[in-house]
C-alpha positions in Angstrom: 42.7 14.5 24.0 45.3 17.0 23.6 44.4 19.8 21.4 40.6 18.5 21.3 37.7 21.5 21.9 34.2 21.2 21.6 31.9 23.1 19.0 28.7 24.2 19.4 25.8 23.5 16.7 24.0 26.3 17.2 22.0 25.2 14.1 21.3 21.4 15.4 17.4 21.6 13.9 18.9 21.5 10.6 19.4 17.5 11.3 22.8 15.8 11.6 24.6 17.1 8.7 25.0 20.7 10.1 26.6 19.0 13.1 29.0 17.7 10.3 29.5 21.5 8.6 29.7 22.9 11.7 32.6 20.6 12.8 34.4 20.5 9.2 34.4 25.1 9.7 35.9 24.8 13.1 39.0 22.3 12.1 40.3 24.3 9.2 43.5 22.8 7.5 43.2 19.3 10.5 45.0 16.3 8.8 43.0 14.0 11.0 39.0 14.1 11.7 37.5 11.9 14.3 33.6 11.7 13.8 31.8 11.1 16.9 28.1 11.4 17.5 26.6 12.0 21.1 24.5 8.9 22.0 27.0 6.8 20.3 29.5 6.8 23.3 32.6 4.7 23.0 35.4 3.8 25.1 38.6 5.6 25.0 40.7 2.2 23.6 38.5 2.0 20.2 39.3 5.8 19.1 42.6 4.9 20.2 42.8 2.0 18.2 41.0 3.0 15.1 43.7 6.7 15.2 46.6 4.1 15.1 45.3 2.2 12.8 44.4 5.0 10.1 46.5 5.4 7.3 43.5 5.6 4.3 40.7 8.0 3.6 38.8 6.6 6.2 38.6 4.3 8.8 36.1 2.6 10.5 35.3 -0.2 13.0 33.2 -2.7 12.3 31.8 -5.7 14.5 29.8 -8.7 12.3 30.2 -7.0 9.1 28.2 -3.7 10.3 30.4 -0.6 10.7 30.1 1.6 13.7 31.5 4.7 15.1 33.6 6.7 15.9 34.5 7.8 12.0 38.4 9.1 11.4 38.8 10.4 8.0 41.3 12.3 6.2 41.6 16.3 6.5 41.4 15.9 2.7 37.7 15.5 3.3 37.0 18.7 5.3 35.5 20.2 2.1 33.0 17.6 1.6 32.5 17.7 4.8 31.5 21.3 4.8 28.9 20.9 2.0 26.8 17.9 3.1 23.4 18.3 3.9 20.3 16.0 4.8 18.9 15.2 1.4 22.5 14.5 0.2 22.9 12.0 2.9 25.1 13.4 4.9 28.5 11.8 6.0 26.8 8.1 4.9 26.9 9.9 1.1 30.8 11.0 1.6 31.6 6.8 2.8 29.7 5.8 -0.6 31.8 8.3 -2.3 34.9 7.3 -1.7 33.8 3.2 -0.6 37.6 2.2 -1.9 39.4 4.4 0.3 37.6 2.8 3.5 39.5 0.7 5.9 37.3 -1.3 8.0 38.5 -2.3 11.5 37.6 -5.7 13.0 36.2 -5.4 16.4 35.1 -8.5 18.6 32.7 -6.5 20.4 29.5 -5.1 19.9 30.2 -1.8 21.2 31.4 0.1 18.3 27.3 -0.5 17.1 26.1 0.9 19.7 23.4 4.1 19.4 21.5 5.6 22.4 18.7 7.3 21.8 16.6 6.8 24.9 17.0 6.6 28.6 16.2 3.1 28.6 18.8 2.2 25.9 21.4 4.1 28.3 20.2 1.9 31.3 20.1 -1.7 28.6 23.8 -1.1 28.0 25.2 0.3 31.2 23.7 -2.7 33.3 26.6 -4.9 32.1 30.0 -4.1 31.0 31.1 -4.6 27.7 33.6 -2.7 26.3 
């Protein structure tokens, strides 16, 4: 996407929430934050949906009454963002903060769930095409 760059962790063994803090130091004063995690691919048509859609807090998709990713949230929330850590939770704590604020988008498929985490869950879902 225009404007988009990539960040490096460069203190990933901390867990998932220094990913977060990482991200949240390198968008200083960004009025929209999309959240998107590395084995949770998704096609280009949900981000785009969920960013035209977004006009709370934050904004999720959802599929069966689970939310998935990506995650678009406020630039209001950058300093959360920057102090979240494992034992608080991490960006699941930040949702249960501010649960009113969250607009859930309806998705008929399945995809928004998914979460890869091993070669065979890469090979499961890209033997068929689901987007």
């Amino acid at each position: 996407a225009a404007g988009a760059r990539g960040v490096v962790n460069e203190n990933y063994r901390e867990g998932r929430a220094s990913s977060l803090r990482t991200g949240a130091d390198a968008v200083e004063g960004a009025q929209t934050i999309v959240i998107l995690s590395v084995d949770q691919p998704r096609p280009a048509a949900v981000t785009r949906r969920l960013l035209a859609a977004h006009a709370s807090s934050i904004t999720v998709p959802s599929h069966d009454g689970r939310r998935g990713h990506p995650v678009i949230l406020n630039g209001t929330l950058l300093p959360e963002l920057r102090e979240v850590d494992e034992a608080s939770k991490g960006l699941r704590a930040v949702l249960a903060r501010h649960h009113s604020d969250v607009h859930e988008i309806p998705f008929d498929s399945a995809s928004v769930l998914l979460d890869l985490n091993t070669p065979e869950d890469y090979r499961r879902e890209t033997a068929h095409d689901d987007p």
